[in-house]
N, C-alpha and C positions, 0 to 999 in steps of 0.2 A: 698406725700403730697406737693410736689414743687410746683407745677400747682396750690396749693389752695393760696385761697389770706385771707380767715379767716374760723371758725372753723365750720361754717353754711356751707360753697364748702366742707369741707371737707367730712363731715356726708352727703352731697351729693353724694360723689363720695364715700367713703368706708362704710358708713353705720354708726350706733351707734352700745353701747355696755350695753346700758341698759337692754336687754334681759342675759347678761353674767352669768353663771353658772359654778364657779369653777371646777373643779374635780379632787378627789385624785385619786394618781399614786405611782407606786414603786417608785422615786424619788420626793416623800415628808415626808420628814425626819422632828424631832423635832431638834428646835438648842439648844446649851445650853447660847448662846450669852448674853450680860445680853442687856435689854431695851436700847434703846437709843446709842447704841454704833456702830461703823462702821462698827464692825462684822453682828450686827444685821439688820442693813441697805440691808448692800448689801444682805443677804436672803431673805429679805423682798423683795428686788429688784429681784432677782433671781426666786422668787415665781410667782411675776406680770407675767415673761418672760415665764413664763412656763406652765402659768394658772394655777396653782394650789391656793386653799388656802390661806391665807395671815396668820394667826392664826392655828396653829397645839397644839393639847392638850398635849402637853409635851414639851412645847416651855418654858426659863426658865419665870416662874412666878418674881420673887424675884432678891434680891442681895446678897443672904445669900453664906456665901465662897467667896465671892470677896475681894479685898485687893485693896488699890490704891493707887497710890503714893502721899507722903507726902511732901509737899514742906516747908522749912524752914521759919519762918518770916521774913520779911527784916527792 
């Protein structure tokens, strides 16, 4: 995408992805990562790369069993 100069050259030169159709693979595993954290980021990011999925049904729903650190008041 060097050559492009905005994202109308680009979908000219590689196409769109509006037709895209996930599909599960022996490497689409659930995480147990909780929401919002950088474990779960980068899965999420790992998923995009790999097409699979973005949401697996065993992915952790919740925060239940988490612990976080507590900082003192100042």
């Amino acid at each position: 995408m060097i050559d492009c100069r905005n994202v109308f050259e680009a979908i000219l030169k590689y196409g769109h992805d509006e037709d895209f159709r996930p599909a599960e693979s022996n490497n689409f595993t659930p995480t147990n990562a909780a929401a919002g954290s950088v474990e779960k980021i980068e899965v999420l990011r790992k998923r995009v790369e790999r097409g699979v999925p973005l949401w697996h049904a065993e992915d952790r729903f919740d925060y239940s069993g988490l612990t976080g650190a507590i900082r003192p008041r100042e």
